[in-house]
N, C-alpha and C positions, 0 to 999 in steps of 0.2 A: 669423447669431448667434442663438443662444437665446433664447427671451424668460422672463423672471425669472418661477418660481414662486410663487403666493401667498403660500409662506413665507417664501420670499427678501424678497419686497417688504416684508412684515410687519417681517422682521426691520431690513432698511433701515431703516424708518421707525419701530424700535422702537415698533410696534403690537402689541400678546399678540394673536393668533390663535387665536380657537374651534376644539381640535380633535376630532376625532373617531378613532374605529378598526372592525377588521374588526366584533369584536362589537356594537358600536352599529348598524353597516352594517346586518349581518344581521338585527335586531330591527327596523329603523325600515324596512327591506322586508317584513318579514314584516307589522307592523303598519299598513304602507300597504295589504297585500293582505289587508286581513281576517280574519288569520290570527288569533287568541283564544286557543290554546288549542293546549300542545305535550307532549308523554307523550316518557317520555325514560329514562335511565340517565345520571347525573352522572360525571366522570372527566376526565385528560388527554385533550385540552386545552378541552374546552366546558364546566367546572364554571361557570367565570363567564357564560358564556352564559345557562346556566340562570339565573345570578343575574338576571343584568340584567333578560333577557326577563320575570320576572316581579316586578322592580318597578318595569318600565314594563306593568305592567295585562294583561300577557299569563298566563293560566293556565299554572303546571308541573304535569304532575303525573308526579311520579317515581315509576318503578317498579323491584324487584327481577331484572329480566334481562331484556335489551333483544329478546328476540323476544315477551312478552309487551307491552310498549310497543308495537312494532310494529305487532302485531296492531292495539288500541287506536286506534292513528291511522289504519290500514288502515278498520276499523269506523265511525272517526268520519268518513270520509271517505263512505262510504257511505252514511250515515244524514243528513248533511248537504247533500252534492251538491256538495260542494266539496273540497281537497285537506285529508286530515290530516297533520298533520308530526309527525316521530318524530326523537327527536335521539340520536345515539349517539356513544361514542367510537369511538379507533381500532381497528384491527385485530379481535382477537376481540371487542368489540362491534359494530363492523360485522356481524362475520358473522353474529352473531347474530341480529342486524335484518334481516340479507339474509333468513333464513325469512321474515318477516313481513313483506317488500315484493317475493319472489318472490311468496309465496300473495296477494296485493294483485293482483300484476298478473293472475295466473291468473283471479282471481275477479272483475276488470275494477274495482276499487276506484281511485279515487285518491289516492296518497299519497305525499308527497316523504319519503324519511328524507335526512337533515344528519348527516355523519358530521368528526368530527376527524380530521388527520391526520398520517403524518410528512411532511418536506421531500423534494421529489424529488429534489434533488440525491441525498442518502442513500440513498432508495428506488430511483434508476435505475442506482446505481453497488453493491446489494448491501452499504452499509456496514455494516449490521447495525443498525437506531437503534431507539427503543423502541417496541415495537409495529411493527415497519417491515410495511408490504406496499401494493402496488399496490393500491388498491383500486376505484379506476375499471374497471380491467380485469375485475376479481373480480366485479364489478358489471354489467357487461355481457350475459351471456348470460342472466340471469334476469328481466330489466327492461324496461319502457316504453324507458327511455334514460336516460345516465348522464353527467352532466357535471362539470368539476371547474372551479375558481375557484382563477387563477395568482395572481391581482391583485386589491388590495385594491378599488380602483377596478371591477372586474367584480362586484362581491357584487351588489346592484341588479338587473343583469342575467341574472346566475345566479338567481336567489329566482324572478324573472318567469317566466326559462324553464323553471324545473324544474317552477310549479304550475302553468304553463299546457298543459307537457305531460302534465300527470299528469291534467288535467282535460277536455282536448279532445278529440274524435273519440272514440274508447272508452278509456275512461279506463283507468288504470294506475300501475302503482309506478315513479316517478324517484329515482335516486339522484344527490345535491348533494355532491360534495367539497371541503373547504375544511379546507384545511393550517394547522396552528396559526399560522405563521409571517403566514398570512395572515389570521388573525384577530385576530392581536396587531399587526399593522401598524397604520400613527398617518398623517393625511392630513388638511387643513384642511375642518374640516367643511362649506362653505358649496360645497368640492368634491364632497363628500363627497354632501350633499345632494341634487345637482344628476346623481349617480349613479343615484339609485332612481328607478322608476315605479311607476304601477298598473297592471294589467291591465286593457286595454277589451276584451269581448264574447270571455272565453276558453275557453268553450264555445258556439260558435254555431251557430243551428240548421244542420241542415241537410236541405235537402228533396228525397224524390224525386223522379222523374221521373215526369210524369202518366200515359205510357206506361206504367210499371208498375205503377201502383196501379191504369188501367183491366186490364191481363193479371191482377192478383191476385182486382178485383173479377169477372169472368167466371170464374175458377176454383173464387169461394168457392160464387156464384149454381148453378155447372154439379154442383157435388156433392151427393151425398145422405147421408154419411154425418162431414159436418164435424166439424173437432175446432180450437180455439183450444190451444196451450200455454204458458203465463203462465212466464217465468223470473223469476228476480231483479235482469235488466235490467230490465225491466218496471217493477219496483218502484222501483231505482233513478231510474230515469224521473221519480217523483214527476206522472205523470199520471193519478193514479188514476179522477175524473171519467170523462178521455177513456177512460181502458181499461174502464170498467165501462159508462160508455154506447154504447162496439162491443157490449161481448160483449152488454150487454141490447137492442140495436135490432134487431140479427142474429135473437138466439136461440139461439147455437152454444153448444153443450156447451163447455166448456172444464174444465183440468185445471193447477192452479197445481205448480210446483217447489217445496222445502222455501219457502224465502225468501221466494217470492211467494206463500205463504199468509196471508191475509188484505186482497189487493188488493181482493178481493169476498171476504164473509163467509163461512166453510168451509161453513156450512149453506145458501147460495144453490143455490136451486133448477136455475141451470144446473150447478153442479158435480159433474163426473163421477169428484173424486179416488176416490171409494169405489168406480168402477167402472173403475179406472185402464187394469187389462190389458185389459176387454173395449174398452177405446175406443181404445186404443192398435191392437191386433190389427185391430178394423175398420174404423178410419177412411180415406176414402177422400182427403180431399183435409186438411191439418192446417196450420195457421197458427202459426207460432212465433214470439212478442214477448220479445224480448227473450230467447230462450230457446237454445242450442246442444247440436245432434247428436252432446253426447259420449256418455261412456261412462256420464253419468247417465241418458240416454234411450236406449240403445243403439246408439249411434251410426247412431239411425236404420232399425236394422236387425233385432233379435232384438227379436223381442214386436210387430214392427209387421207391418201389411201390406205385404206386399212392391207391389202395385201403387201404396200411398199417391204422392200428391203432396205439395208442400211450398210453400207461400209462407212466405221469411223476410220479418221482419225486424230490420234490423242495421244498425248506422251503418257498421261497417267491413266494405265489398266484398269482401274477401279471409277471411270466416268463410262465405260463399257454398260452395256444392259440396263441404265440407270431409268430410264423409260419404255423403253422398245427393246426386244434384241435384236444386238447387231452380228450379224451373217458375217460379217468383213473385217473383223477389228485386225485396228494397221496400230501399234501400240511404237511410238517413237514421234523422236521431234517431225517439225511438219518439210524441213529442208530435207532431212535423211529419205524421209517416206517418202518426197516425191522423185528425186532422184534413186532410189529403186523402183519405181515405177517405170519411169523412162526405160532405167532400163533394162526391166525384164519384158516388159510391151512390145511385142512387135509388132512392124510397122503393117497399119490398117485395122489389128486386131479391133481397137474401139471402134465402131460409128453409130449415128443416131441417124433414124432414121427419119428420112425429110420430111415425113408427116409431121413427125414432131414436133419441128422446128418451123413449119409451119402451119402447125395451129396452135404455137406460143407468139409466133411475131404476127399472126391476127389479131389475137386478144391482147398484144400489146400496142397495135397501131390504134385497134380500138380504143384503148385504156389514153392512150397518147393524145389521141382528138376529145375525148372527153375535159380531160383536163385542161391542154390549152384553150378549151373554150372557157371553163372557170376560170381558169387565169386571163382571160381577157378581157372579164368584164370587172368593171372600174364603178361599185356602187358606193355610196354615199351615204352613212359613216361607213371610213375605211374598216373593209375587213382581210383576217386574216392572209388569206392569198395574195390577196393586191401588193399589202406590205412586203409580204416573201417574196414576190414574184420581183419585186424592185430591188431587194438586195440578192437575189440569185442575179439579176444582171450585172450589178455593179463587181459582184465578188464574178466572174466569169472573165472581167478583165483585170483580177488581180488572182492568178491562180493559184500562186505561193500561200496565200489565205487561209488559216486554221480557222473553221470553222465550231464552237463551242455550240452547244445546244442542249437547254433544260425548259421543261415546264408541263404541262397537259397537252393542250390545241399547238399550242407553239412548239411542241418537239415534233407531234405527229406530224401535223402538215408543211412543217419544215423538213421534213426527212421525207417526203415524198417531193416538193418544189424544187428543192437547193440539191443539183446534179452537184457530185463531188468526181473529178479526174486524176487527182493525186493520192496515194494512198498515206493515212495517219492522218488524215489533215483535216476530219470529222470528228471530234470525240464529244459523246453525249453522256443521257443517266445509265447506259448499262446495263446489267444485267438485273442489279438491282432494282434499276429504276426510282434510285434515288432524288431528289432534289438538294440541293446544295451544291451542288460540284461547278456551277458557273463558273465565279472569280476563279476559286483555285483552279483550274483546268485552265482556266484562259490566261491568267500569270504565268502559269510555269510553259503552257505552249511558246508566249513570249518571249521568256527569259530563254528557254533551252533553245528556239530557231533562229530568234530575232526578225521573227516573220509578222506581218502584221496578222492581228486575230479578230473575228467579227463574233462577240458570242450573243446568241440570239436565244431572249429570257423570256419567258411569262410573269406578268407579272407577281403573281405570288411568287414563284421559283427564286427572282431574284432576293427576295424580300430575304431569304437563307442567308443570301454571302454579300446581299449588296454592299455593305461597310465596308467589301476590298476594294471598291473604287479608290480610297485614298492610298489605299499601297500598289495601284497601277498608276496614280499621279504622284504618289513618291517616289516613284522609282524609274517614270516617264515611258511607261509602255507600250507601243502602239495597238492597244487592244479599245477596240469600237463596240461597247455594249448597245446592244438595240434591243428594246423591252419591248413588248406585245401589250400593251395595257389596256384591257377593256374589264379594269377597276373588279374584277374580282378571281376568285379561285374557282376555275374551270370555264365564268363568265360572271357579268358583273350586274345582269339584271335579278336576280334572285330575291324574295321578301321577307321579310320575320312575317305569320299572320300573327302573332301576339299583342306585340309593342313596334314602338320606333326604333328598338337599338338594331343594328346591322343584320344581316341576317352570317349563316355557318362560312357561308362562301363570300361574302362582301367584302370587297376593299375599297380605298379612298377613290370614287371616280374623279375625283379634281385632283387626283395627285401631280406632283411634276416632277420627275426622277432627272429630269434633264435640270434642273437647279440643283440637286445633288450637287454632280461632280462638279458643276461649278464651284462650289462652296471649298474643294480639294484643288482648285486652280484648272479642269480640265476644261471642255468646251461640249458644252449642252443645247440639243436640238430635241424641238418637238416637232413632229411630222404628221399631220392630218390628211394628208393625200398619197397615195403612191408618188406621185413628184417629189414630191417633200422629202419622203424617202429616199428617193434618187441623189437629191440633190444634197443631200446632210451626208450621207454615207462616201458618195463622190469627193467631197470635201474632208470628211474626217481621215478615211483610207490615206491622201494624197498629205493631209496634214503630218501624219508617223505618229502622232502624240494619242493620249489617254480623250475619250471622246464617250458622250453617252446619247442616244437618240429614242426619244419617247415616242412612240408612234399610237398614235391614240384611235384605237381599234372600236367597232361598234359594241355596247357592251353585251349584247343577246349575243354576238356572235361565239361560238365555241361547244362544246357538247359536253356533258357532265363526265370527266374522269378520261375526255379523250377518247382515242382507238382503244380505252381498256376496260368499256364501262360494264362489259359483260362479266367482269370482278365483282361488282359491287353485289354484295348478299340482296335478296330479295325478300322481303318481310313485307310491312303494313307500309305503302306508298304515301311519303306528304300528303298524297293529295286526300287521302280519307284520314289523316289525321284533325281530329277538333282542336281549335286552339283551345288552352284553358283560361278560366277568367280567372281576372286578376283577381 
């Protein structure tokens, strides 16, 4: 025989029963795990979710299309070191969210997105129901890992597992499904209760093997031409001490990724970014923290020496050999590894030797006078440099300053102008190299520091997310968009020879993105000069408020696809292309 349900017995003893439902479930999890703070798109069936979750003390912040959300909690997941959550509806806002918790997982972020959805009866029988599709499944091949929530009674369980995978071993994007059905379900709460936990130690260290940190330290000792390269694991790390006091006991030249610029300050004397190629080409034996042998570093292979060796390291064993083999793999988080470095080293063991390091800081002083001479010259129409060069000054006296950055020309030679001394306080396209990630990256920098943020767009790039301008003047952000506009996609002199319509790369040269945010209540400048520059960004920074500044770039100026055009497949050239007649 069954034994009587707390309802039943309630009812028996006509007792009222405290109850509870899915959405309370899911809230009083999230808020047992720390969770503060959720970026979202409102709809069937989580609108009340949204509700609840923030007037029980949890931050919403809504956004106009759930891949820039996405992104947002992807970022904040990053900058925090914990999981960000993203809440979407069903079906096409899932998918939409899926860009922004694939690029998550790609880029090793943690971040759970919470998706609504239809009943699977419906869904496994084709019934056709609103919004119907499988989305677990959909969610699968791009993901950490994907799980769904049959039972009101499992929520607790689900929330646990989704942030604990999203944050363990190398972090990544989880996908949480929970069918309306199941978040409208009603259960006695004292059940209910007794449903959730907390997460103990769900990221824990993990250390290597003495064996390898002694084969790493005899490979670094045995070289003459060492090289450290800093990723944005590294950064994520949040061990910046431990990483600056290797690279400073050593001596090694090292050479940060976009992201992990400012682990150590751009102008630290060991830094070899200004002499990237020649230290790439010659390095004999090269250290990678946090850093991976993709196609951002050549997959290890084009621009290096082909004799280089490698010591990774990497928590997860299976990023090993994935291009090159590596001679040194250090397999543990990047804080464990480097305090077993420390201290099984002893003192002297590493040095480099002063050739080295001076004939890297020649080809950087070189590399150094090369470019403040581009950057000194002031032509007419404003090009790229001039622009940058006027908002590296102004963000130099604001150094608390998140710097965001998307586009082609505007990423590249932003990320060689704009020195960053803070670390976390650069985040761009990635690994990926996506576009989209603006807004969402610069909102939730925002929200999570309360630091001012300068995100500096191309302007195609913005054209992705620019709609979040009204939910950084809804919500009164101090984030300074500055667009690069020289009216097209990679540059804006480009021609159809057919007809009149635009050509592949054209955008509007007369456009005025600084009337945008107006139209959202924020405050819009156009800048035709470096001065102009100065003087809108000086102002908008010192304002605190939502600010956009169109800076109206020569439109030849830029290169096809950026520092990446050696991608582009090579077939039959435009230029021998006949047009056809009409």
């Amino acid at each position: 025989m069954t034994a009587p349900s707390t309802l039943e017995t309630a009812a028996a003893a006509d007792v009222p029963t405290e109850l509870t439902d899915g959405y309370h479930l899911v809230v009083d999890a999230l808020k047992m795990n720390d969770v503060d703070t959720i970026y979202g798109v409102v709809g069937i069936p989580i609108t009340d979710l949204a509700r609840l979750a923030q007037a029980q003390g949890i931050r919403y912040i809504g956004f106009r299309h759930e891949s820039n959300a996405g992104h947002a909690a992807a970022i904040a997941g990053y900058l925090n070191k914990k999981p960000g959550v993203a809440l979407t509806v069903s079906a096409p806002g899932f998918l939409n969210g899926l860009v922004a918790l694939a690029n998550a997982t790609t880029n090793c972020f943690p971040m759970v997105q919470i998706s609504g959805s239809s009943e699977r009866h419906l869904v496994d029988l084709k019934q056709g129901d609103y919004e119907e599709m499988d989305q677990l499944a959909a969610a699968q091949p791009f993901v950490k890992a994907a799980y769904r929530v049959s039972r009101v009674e499992d929520i607790g369980r689900g929330i646990a597992r989704a942030l604990r995978t999203a944050i363990s071993g190398r972090p990544g994007g989880v996908y949480l499904d929970i069918p309306a059905a199941v978040l409208g379900a009603i259960m006695p709460k004292a059940e209910g209760d007794r449903t959730l936990s907390r997460l103990v130690d769900p990221a824990p260290r993990q250390l290597p093997a003495p064996e390898s940190v002694d084969r790493a330290i005899e490979l670094l000792a045995s070289a003459e031409r060492p090289l450290v390269v800093l990723g944005k694991g590294a950064a994520y790390a949040q061990a910046d001490a431990k990483v600056r006091q290797f690279i400073e006991s050593t001596g090694i030249p090292y050479v940060p990724m976009s992201m992990a610029k400012g682990l150590l300050p751009d102008d630290h004397p060991q830094s070899a970014a200004t002499a990237r190629s020649l230290a790439l080409k010659k390095a004999d034996v090269v250290m990678l923290i946090g850093a991976r042998l993709n196609w951002l570093l050549g997959h290890g292979q084009t621009g290096w020496n082909p004799d280089a060796k490698f010591v990774q390291i990497d928590i997860d064993p299976k990023e090993m050999d994935s291009n090159q083999p590596i001679s040194a793999p250090l397999v543990g988080d990047i804080e464990s590894v480097l305090d077993a470095l420390a201290e099984r080293t002893k003192p002297g063991q590493i040095t480099v030797p002063s050739a080295w390091r001076e004939e890297l800081g020649a080809r950087s002083a070189q590399n150094v006078a090369k470019m403040a001479k581009r950057l000194e010259a002031d032509p007419h129409p404003m090009q790229f440099m001039g622009a940058l060069k006027a908002v590296r000054d102004v963000v130099h006296a604001h150094p608390e300053t998140y710097i965001v950055n998307e586009g082609a020309n505007a990423l590249d030679i932003a990320r060689n102008v704009i020195d960053m001394h803070v670390p976390r306080h650069r985040l761009d396209s990635g690994t990926w190299g996506v576009m989209g990630i603006g807004m969402g990256y610069a909102i939730a920098a925002a929200v999570e520091s309360g630091a001012p943020v300068v995100a500096i767009e191309g302007d195609s790039a913005f054209g992705f997310s620019g709609i979040e301008i009204e939910t950084i003047c809804r919500y009164q952000l101090p984030v300074v968009t500055v667009i690069m506009n020289n009216g097209g996609v990679y540059r804006g002199d480009d021609t159809n020879p057919y007809d009149d319509a635009p050509s592949p790369t054209t955008l509007m040269s007369a456009a005025r993105h600084d009337l945008l945010i107006e139209a959202f209540g924020g405050k819009g400048y156009r800048a035709t000069t470096p001065a102009e520059v100065t003087a809108a960004l000086t102002e908008a920074l010192a304002s605190g408020g939502p600010a956009l500044i169109d800076c109206v770039i020569d439109p030849s100026a830029g290169t096809e696809s950026g520092h990446i055009s050696h991608l582009n497949p090579k077939g039959i050239t435009v230029g021998n292309i006949t047009p056809a007649k009409k």
